[in-house]
N, C-alpha and C positions, 0 to 999 in steps of 0.2 A: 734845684741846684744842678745845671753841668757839668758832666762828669769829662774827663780829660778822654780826646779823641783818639782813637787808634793809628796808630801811621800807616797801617794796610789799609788803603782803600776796599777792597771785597770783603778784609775781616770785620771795619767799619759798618760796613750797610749789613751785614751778619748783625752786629750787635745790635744797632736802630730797628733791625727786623724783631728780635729778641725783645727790646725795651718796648715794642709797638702789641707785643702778645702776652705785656705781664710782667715779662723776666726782669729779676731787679739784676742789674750790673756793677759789683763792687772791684774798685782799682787797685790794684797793690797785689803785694803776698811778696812769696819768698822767691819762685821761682816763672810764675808766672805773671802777665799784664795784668790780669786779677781776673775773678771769676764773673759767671753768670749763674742764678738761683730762680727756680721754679716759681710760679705766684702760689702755686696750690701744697706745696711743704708737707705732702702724702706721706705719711708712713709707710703705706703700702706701694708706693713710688716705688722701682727701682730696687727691690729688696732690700726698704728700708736706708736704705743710701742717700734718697730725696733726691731730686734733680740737680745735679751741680756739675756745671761743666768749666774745664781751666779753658783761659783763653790765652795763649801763646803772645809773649813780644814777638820773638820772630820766630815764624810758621817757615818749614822748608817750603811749601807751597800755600799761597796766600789764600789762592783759590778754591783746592780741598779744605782747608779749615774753617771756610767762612761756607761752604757745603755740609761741612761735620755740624756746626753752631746751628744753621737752620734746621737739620734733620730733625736733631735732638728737641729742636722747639715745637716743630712739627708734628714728632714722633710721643711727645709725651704722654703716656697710661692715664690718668686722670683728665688731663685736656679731651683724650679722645673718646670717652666715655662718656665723660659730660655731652661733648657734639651728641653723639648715638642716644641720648635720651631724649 
């Protein structure tokens, strides 16, 4: 199923990068476009917080938040551990 596209083009290809490494991307909430969620759902993630990052309708800069989005995907404790084994 496709999920509704982002109107930021760089927060867009943030999230296809996200969707390409796992991350499931859910639309909606309260205050934000909706989130993205880690594949690996660690406990030990993030103390216990899991990976979960808001993804902004409108970012004051389109191009830092779709920077923040990859990091995070990038940067994840479990992901990077599995690599190093």
């Amino acid at each position: 199923m496709s999920r509704k596209k982002h109107s930021k083009k760089e927060v867009e290809a943030a999230l296809v990068y996200a969707e390409k490494n796992g991350w499931r991307i859910d639309v909606g909430g309260s205050h934000a476009w909706g989130k993205i969620y880690c594949p690996y759902n660690d406990k030990e993630c993030r103390c216990g917080e899991f990976c979960i990052v808001s993804i902004w309708s409108t970012p004051k800069s389109p191009q830092n938040h779709a920077k923040q989005i990859k990091r995070v995907v990038d940067n994840c404790a479990v992901k990077k551990a599995c690599d190093e084994e």
